[in-house]
C-alpha positions, 0 to 999 in steps of 0.5 A: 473477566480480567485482561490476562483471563481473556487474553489466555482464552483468546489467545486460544481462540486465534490459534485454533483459528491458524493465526500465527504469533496469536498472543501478540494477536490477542494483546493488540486486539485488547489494547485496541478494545480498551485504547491502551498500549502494552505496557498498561496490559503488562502492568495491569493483568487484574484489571477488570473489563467494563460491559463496553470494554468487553462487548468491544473486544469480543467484537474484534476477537471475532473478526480477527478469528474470521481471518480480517487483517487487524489493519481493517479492524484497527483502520490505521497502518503506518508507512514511511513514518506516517499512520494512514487511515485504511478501509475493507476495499482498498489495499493495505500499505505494505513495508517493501513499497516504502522503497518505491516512496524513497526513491521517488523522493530520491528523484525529485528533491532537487527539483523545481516545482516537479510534478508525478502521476501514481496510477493506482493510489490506493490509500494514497500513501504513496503520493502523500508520502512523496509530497511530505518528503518534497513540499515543492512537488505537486501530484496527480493521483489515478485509481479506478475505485471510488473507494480509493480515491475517497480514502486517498482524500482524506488521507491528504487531507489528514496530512496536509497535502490535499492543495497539491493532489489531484486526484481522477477516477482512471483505468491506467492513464485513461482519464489523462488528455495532455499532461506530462510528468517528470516522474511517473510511479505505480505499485500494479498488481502483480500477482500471477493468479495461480499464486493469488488462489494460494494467498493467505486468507487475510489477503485473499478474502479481504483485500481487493483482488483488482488491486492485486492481480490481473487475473493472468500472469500478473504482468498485463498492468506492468506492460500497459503501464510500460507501453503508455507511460512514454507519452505522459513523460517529460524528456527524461522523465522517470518511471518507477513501478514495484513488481513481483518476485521472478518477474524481472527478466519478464519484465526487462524484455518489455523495456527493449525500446528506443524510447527508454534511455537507461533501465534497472531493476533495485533490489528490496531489503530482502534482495529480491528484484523489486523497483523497475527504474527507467529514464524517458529519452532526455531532450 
């Protein structure tokens, strides 16, 4: 069969199976099976797929159809300019937590020699996406998945930042002894589990549930994360953290401490409540 015979049929397939935008869908499945991008689908729709080319396709049609994220099947997604390698057990980069990359880097420029903690690395691209924007800054990344933090290794490695990440297996801050950080960033999960039970498939049955929700209101992580972070800061030290839509004020009360000198709450490209950004006392 030729590229354009298949990519109709598949095309077909994906949308019976409720996947939206289903001919770019099956365009990238094909440009993934035969490494090619669009412009040679575009330019070449006789061309004839080989018994290897086709065997891969049908391969990735399935998954797709089953409701896997192409990110999985691809094993890359990019983020903040760079392509990270993601696996089935850890969370896929999403667009809105670049914001947490930009300030983050927004903060530590000017330093000298700073050093950050992420609680809940992940694939790591947000570490690895601050020590690429500020080369003096050096990092301590946590996660209580081994996949994680193997995926967050070869992800630095990948980008040349391994020498200046340290990376521990950690409920929260809990493998930490007397560290202190002039900033400290995380993207906890957040999602009330009423809204996870509502997800969409590729989210809900594929990506890790522990990455997303607390299994309550979505706000346990966010709280703990709040209470313990002072003790790990330098004298005025920066907490950065991504939260949910609608969790703002919820969130703002859990700030009402003696031990935070300023607060806010920034906005993401969508105008929707997104960064707390709080200050420790300063000395």
């Amino acid at each position: 069969m030729t590229v354009d015979e298949i990519l109709q049929q598949s095309s077909r397939i994906l949308a019976e199976s409720g996947i939206d935008d289903a001919p770019r869908q099956a365009a990238s499945l094909m440009g993934l099976a035969l490494d090619k991008d669009r412009a040679f689908l575009i330019a070449h729709p006789d061309y004839e797929l080989n018994t290897v080319e086709q065997v891969r396709f049908e391969g990735h049609l399935r998954r797709r159809a089953a409701r896997e994220p192409l990110q999985y099947i691809r094993g890359t997604q990019e983020f903040y300019r760079l392509e990270f390698d993601v696996a089935p057990g850890v969370l896929i980069p999403r667009p809105e937590t670049e914001i947490l990359v930009e300030n983050a880097a927004g903060l530590l420029k000017d330093e000298a020699g700073p050093w950050f903690c992420e609680v809940g690395v992940g694939t790591g691209c947000i570490s690895i996406s601050v020590l690429h924007e500020v080369p003096q800054a050096f990092a301590t990344g946590l996660d209580i998945s081994d996949a994680a933090l193997e995926l967050t290794r070869k992800n630095a490695l990948k980008h040349s930042v391994s020498e200046r990440l340290k990376l521990g297996r950690s409920d929260i801050f809990g493998a930490l002894a007397h560290e202190k950080f002039d900033l400290i960033v995380s993207n906890p999960p957040y999602i009330p589990k009423t809204e996870y039970d509502r997800l969409q498939p590729e989210v809900r049955d594929f990506e890790p549930a522990a990455a997303l929700t607390d299994g309550g209101t979505g706000l346990s992580i966010i709280e703990k994360i709040v209470l313990e972070a002072p003790k790990y800061l330098r004298p005025g030290g920066f907490l950065l953290m991504e939260i949910g839509f609608g969790q703002s004020e919820k969130v703002a009360q859990m700030f009402a401490s003696a031990v935070w000198q300023s607060f806010e709450i920034l906005p993401d490209l969508q105008s929707i409540p997104r960064i707390v950004k709080a200050r420790g006392i300063g000395r």
